[in-house]
N, C-alpha and C positions, 0 to 999 in steps of 0.2 A: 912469312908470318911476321909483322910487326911486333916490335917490343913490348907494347901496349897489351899486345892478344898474350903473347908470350906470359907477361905477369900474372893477367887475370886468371889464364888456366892454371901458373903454379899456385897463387892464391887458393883458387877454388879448390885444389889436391890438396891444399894443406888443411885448408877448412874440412873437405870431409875425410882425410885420416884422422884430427883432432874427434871428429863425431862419431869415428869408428870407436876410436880409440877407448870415449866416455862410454860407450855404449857397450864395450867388451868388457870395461870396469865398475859399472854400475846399472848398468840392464836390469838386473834384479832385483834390483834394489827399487829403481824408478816401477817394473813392474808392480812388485807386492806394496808400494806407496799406492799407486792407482788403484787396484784392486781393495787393499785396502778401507778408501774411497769410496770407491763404488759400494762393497759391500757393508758401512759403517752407515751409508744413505740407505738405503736397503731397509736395514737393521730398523731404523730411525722412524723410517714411513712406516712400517710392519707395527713398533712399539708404540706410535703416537694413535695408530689406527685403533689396536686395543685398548689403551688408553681411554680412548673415545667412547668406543663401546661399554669400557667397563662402567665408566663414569655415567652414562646412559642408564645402564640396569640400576648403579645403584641410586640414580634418582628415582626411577621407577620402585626399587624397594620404600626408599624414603614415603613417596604420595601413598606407596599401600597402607607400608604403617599409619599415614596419620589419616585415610580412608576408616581405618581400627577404631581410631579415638573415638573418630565419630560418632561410631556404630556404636560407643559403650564399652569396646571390647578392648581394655585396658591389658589385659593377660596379655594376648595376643601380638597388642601392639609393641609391647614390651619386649616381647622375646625378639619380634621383629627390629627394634630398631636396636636391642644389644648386639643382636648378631649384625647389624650392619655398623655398629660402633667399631669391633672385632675385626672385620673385615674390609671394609669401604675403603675407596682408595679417595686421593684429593682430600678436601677441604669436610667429604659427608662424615668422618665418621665423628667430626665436632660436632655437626649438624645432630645427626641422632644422637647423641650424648646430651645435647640443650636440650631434643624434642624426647625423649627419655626422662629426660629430669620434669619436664613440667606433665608427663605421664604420671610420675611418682607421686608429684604433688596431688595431679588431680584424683588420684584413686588414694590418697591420705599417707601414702610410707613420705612421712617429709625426711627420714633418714638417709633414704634413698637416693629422695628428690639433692640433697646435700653434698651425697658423696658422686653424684653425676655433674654436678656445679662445679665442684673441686675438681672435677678431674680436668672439664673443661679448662678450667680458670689454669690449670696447673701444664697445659699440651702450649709447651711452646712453639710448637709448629702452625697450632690454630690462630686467627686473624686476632692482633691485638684488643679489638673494641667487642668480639666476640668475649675475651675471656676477661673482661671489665665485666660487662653483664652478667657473666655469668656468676661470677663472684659478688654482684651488687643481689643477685638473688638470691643466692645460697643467703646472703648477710639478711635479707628479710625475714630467708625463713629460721633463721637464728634468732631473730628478736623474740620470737615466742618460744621456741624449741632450744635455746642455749643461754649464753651468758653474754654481757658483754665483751669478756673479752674475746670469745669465737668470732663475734661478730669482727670485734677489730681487728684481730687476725687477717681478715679476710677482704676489710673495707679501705682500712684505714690510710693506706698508701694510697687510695683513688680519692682521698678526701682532701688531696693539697690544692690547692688556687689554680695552679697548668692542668688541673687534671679536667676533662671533660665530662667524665661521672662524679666529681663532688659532689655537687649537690644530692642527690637519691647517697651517697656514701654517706653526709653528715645526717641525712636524718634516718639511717639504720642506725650508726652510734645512737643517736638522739634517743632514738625511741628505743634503744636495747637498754641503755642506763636507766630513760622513766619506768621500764619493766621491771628493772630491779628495784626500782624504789630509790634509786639516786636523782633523787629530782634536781638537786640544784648543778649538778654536774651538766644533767641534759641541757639545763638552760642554754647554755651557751652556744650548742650544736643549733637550738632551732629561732636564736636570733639573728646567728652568721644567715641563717638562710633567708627571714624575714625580711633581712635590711642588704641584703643581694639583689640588684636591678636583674641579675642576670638566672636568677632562679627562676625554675617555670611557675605559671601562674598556678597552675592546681595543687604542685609543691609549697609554693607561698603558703596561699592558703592552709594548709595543714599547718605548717607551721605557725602561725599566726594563732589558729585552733588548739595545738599545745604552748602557743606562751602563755592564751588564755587559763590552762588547765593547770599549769606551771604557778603562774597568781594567786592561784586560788589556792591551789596545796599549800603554796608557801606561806602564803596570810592566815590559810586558817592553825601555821605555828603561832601567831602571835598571841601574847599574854590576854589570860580572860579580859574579858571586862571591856577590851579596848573596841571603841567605837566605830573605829577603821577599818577592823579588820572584818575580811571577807569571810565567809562561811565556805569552806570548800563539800565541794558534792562528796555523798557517800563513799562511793566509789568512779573513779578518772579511769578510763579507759580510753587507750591512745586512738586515735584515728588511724583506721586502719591503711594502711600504704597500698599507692597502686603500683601498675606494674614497676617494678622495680629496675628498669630500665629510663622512666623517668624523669 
């Protein structure tokens, strides 16, 4: 036997007592790591599977409820999409809490309709531009149904320059101030948005229609007699806001 053979045999003795050796002292350990493993993959495909399915049903809940609306059957649809607010897994149970709140609206509890806005607006878990919206609506239906300051409660943070809902944010303030009768306060709200390149056209619009109403109110403070001044209409009622989304 040459030297060469010689070594590599006690080489290879030595290589696998060293592998005896880890595998006397850690066998079970490397066992319950793989196992482990195995059954945490297992675990994984089993929970994404229902997962799947749940999230299935509760779209299927969701279309039934709004199947309801359609029908009329406001009761109905309500109960419906409470209990899937309650229960839904994922992103649905923001979703029936928006389509809930515009149930409220449309069958007239705007309280309702309010405190499903809020809640939305309030689920930090729910997608940011979701609970913008939701809160730009509740703030609408404040304009008629509250004060200003609910509204700004509510709006007023979405009404800064970076915000992507300003604009529908400044003319809920806008229009919650002319409700109360602070007209010249609103001013201001529905000029920033007149003289905004970046306001949408049908929002323009409106505001342009309260600077008009705005003029008018405020001229017809001016002292008798004065030539200038504008006659304001009986009664100004604000243009009513679309969706509030915007």
């Amino acid at each position: 036997m040459s030297n060469d053979t010689f070594i590599r045999e006690v080489n290879e003795e030595i290589r696998q007592e060293r592998m005896r050796s880890i595998w006397r002292r850690y066998g079970v350990v490397i066992i319950a790591l793989v196992a482990a493993i195995i059954l945490g993959t297992i675990a994984y495909v089993v929970w994404d599977r229902i997962a799947a399915e749940r999230a299935a049903a509760d779209g299927d809940r969701l279309i039934t409820a709004q199947a309801l609306i359609e029908k009329g059957d406001f009761a109905g649809a309500e109960a419906a999409l409470a209990e899937l607010a309650d229960s839904g897994t994922a992103g649905y149970p923001s979703l029936a809490r928006m389509q809930l709140a515009g149930t409220r609206q449309q069958a007239g509890d705007l309280a309702g309709a309010v405190e499903s806005y809020d809640a939305v607006a309030a689920d930090g878990s729910a997608p940011r531009a979701l609970r913008d919206i939701a809160a730009i609506r509740a703030g609408y239906i404040l304009v008629d149904t509250g004060t200003p300051d609910d509204v700004r409660r509510r709006v007023e943070l979405l009404s800064a320059e970076d915000e992507p809902m300003r604009h529908p944010a400044l003319e809920a303030i806008g229009l919650s101030l002319w409700k109360a009768g602070q007209v010249e306060e609103a001013a201001p709200f529905f000029d920033q948005l007149a003289d905004d390149f970046a306001t949408p056209p049908a929002l323009a619009e409106r505001a342009r229609m309260m600077q008009e109403l705005i003029e008018a109110r405020t001229g017809a403070a001016a002292p008798a007699g004065d030539p200038a001044a504008p006659t304001a209409p009986a009664t100004g009622e604000a243009p009513a806001p679309a969706d509030g989304a915007q």
